[in-house]
Residue, then its C-alpha position, 0 to 999 in steps of 0.5 A: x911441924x909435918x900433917x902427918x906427925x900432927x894428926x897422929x899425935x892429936x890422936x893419941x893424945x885425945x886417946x889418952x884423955x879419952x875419960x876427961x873427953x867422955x865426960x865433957x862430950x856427954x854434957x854437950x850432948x845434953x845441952x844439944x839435945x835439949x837445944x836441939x830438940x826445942x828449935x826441931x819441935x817449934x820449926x816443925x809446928x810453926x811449918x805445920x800451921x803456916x801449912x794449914x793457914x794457907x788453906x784457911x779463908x782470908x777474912x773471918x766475920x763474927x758478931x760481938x757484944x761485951x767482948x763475948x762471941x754471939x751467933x752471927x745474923x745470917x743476913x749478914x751475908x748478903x751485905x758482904x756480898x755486895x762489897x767489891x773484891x768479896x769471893x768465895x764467901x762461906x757461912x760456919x757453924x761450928x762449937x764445942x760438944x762437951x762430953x763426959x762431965x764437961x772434961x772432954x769436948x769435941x769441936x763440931x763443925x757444919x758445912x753445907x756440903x753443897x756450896x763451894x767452900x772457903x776453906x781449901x782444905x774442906x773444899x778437897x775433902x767434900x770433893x773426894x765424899x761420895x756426897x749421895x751416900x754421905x746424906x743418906x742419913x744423919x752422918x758425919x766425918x770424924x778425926x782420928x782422936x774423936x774416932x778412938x775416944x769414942x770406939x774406947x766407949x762402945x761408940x763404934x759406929x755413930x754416937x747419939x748427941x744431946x740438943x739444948x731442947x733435950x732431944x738426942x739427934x743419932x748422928x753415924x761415922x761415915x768416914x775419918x778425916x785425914x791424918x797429916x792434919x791431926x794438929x787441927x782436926x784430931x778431935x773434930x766432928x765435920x757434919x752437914x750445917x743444919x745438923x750442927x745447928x740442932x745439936x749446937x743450938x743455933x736457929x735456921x737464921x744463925x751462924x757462928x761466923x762467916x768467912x770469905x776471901x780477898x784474891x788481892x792481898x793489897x786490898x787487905x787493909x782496905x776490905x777490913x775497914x770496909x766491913x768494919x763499917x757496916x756494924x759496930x759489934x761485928x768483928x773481922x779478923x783476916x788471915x795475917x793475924x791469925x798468922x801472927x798470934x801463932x808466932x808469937x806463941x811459940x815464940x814465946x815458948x821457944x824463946x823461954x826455953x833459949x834463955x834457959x839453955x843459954x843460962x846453961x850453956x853459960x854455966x858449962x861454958x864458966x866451969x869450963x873456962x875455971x877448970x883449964x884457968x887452974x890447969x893441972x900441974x900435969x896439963x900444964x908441964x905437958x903445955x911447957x914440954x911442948x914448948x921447951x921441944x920448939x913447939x911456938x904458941x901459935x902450935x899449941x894453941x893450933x893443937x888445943x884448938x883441933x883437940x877441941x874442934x874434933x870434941x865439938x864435932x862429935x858432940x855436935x853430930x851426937x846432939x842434933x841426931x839424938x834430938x832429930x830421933x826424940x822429935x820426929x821419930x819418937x814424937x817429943x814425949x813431954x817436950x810436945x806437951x809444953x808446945x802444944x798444951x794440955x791435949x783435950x783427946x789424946x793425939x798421934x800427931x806425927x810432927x813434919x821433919x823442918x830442918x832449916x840449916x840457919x838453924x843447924x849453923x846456928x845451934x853449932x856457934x851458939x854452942x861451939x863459940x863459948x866452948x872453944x872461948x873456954x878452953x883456948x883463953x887459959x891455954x893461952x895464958x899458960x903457953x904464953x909463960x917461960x917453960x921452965x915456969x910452966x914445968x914447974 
C-alpha cells in the first residue's frame, strides 16, 4: 500500500472516531499524570536529600541510655580525637523549641561560629556571616518558615525564648537562611552554641551529639567499630545510613503508590481489551472490508497498530507535561504532603526539576505495552476470520 495513501487514511480515520479517542485519551492522561507526577515528586525529593547528605558530617556520636537520647558528655571529644583517621570534628546542640500550646516547634540548633565546621553547608554559611556584627548581641539565623510564623505573631525583629529555669533569653533575626534548602532548614533556628545551651537546657559540660568526619571511605566500617568500643551507650550513626533510611521511605511510598497505578492501569488495560474483544458490528465490517479490498492481516494489524501508537503518543506527551507543571511549577498540592508529611510550618519549598529519562522510558512501556496488548489482541482475532463472516 502507497505511505502516502497510508498516512492519509489513518488520518481520517482517527478524525472520524476523534469521540472514542477523546475519551480514551482523557483517561491515559489521568493515569499518566498520576503516574507521572508521583515518580517527578519522589526523584526530585530522593535528589534533593542526596544533595544535602553530601554537606552533611560523615559520622554522628550520641549517648543512649534505654533506647532514649541523653545529652552527650563533651569530653567525649577528646577520645575521638585521638582515634587515627578522625577529622574535622564538631560538637552540636541542637532540639526542639515548642511554641504555642506544643503545636508548633521550631529546631534550634547551636553552632560555635568560631570553629571550623563538619557540616559543609553550615561552614559556607558562617563564612559569608559578618561574624562581628553577628555577636554583637543575642542573635540568630532563621529560615524561611520560622521568619513568617513568627512575623504573622508581631515577632518581626526577634523573639523572646522561655529556658527550663524560667527566665526568658531575647534572641533577634540577624538574617534568613538560604531558601534552596527549604526542605531541611524552613523551621530553624541557627544561634551561637552557648545560647542554645540555655534555652535548651543543657550545662556548659553537654552536647547533644558530636560529629566528624572519615576522609577515607574504606575506613567506614573500621572507625564505626572503633568508636563503638570506647562506651556501651554511646551510639555512632554514619552517613550511609542516614542515606538509607531516606530510600527506603520514599521507597516505600513511591512503591504504594506504583501498585495502585498498576491496579489501575490493569483495570483500563481489561476494559480496554473486553471492549474491542465485543468489537462493534460497525468496527468489525469495517476490519472485514478491508479485508475483502486485499488488505492482509498484517495491513490491519499495521494500521491498528500506528492508530494506536499516534493515541499513545499524545496522551503520553499530554500526561508527563500536565505532571511536569502540577510538581515543579505548582508544588504538587496534595501530592507533597503525602511525601513530605504533615508540615510543622508551613513551607515554600520549590522541588528541583529531575528528569531521569530511564524513568520517562520507563512510564511510557509500563503504559503503552498493556495498552496496545489490549487493542492489537481482539483486532487480531477479528481479521484473522473469513470477511464475509466478519461483514456479517
Amino acid at each position: 500500500m502507497n505511505a502516502n495513501a497510508f498516512w492519509h487514511f489513518l488520518t481520517l480515520q482517527i478524525f472520524k472516531e476523534r469521540s472514542k479517542h477523546l475519551s480514551v485519551i482523557v483517561i491515559s492522561i489521568l493515569i499518566l499524570f498520576l503516574l507521572s507526577s508521583v515518580l517527578f515528586l519522589s526523584s526530585s525529593i530522593r535528589y534533593s536529600l542526596e544533595e544535602s547528605l553530601k554537606a552533611q558530617p560523615d559520622f554522628v556520636v550520641t549517648r543512649v541510655q534505654g533506647g532514649k537520647s541523653i545529652p552527650t558528655p563533651i569530653v567525649w571529644e577528646d577520645e575521638l580525637l585521638d582515634i587515627y583517621g578522625v577529622s574535622k570534628l564538631t560538637p552540636r546542640v541542637y532540639g526542639r523549641y515548642f511554641f504555642e500550646a506544643k503545636e508548633k516547634s521550631f529546631l534550634v540548633v547551636g553552632v560555635d561560629f568560631i570553629e571550623e565546621q563538619s557540616h559543609k553547608t553550615l561552614q559556607k554559611l558562617i563564612d559569608k556571616t559578618d561574624i562581628k556584627s553577628f555577636f554583637n548581641g543575642n542573635q540568630m539565623l532563621v529560615g524561611e518558615g520560622v521568619k513568617r510564623y513568627l512575623a504573622a505573631r508581631f515577632y518581626k525583629d526577634g523573639y523572646n525564648f522561655l529556658t527550663p529555669k524560667g527566665t526568658f533569653e531575647k534572641v533577634n533575626i540577624f538574617k534568613t537562611l538560604p531558601s534552596q534548602a527549604n526542605l531541611i532548614n524552613n523551621d530553624m533556628m541557627v544561634m551561637p552554641i552557648d545560647l542554645a545551651r540555655k534555652i535548651l537546657g543543657y550545662s556548659e559540660d553537654e552536647v547533644t551529639d558530636i560529629t566528624f568526619s572519615v576522609p577515607n571511605p574504606d575506613e567506614w566500617n573500621m572507625m564505626t567499630d572503633k568508636v563503638s568500643a570506647l562506651y556501651y551507650d554511646l551510639h555512632v550513626v554514619n552517613k550511609n545510613d542516614v542515606q538509607k533510611s531516606y530510600e527506603n521511605l520514599y521507597n516505600y511510598k513511591g512503591g504504594l503508590f506504583l501498585i495502585l497505578y498498576l491496579v489501575l492501569l490493569g483495570t483500563f488495560a481489561l476494559i480496554l481489551y473486553q471492549r474491542y474483544s465485543m468489537v462493534y458490528s460497525s468496527e468489525r465490517r469495517h476490519i472485514g472490508l478491508l479485508r475483502a479490498l486485499g488488505w492482509s492481516i498484517n495491513d490491519v494489524l499495521k494500521f491498528k497498530f500506528t492508530e494506536t501508537l499516534v493515541i499513545v503518543f499524545i496522551s503520553y506527551i499530554l500526561g508527563v507535561f500536565i505532571a511536569y507543571v502540577y510538581v515543579f511549577v505548582l508544588g504538587a498540592p496534595l501530592l507533597r504532603e503525602i511525601f513530605l508529611g504533615s508540615q510543622n510550618l508551613k513551607n515554600t519549598l520549590n522541588f528541583v526539576p529531575v528528569l531521569d529519562f530511564s524513568v520517562l522510558t520507563s512510564i511510557f512501556l509500563i503504559y503503552a505495552l498493556p495498552f496496545i496488548a489490549a487493542v492489537l489482541i481482539p483486532v487480531w482475532r477479528v481479521s484473522v476470520t473469513d470477511p464475509k463472516e466478519a461483514m456479517l
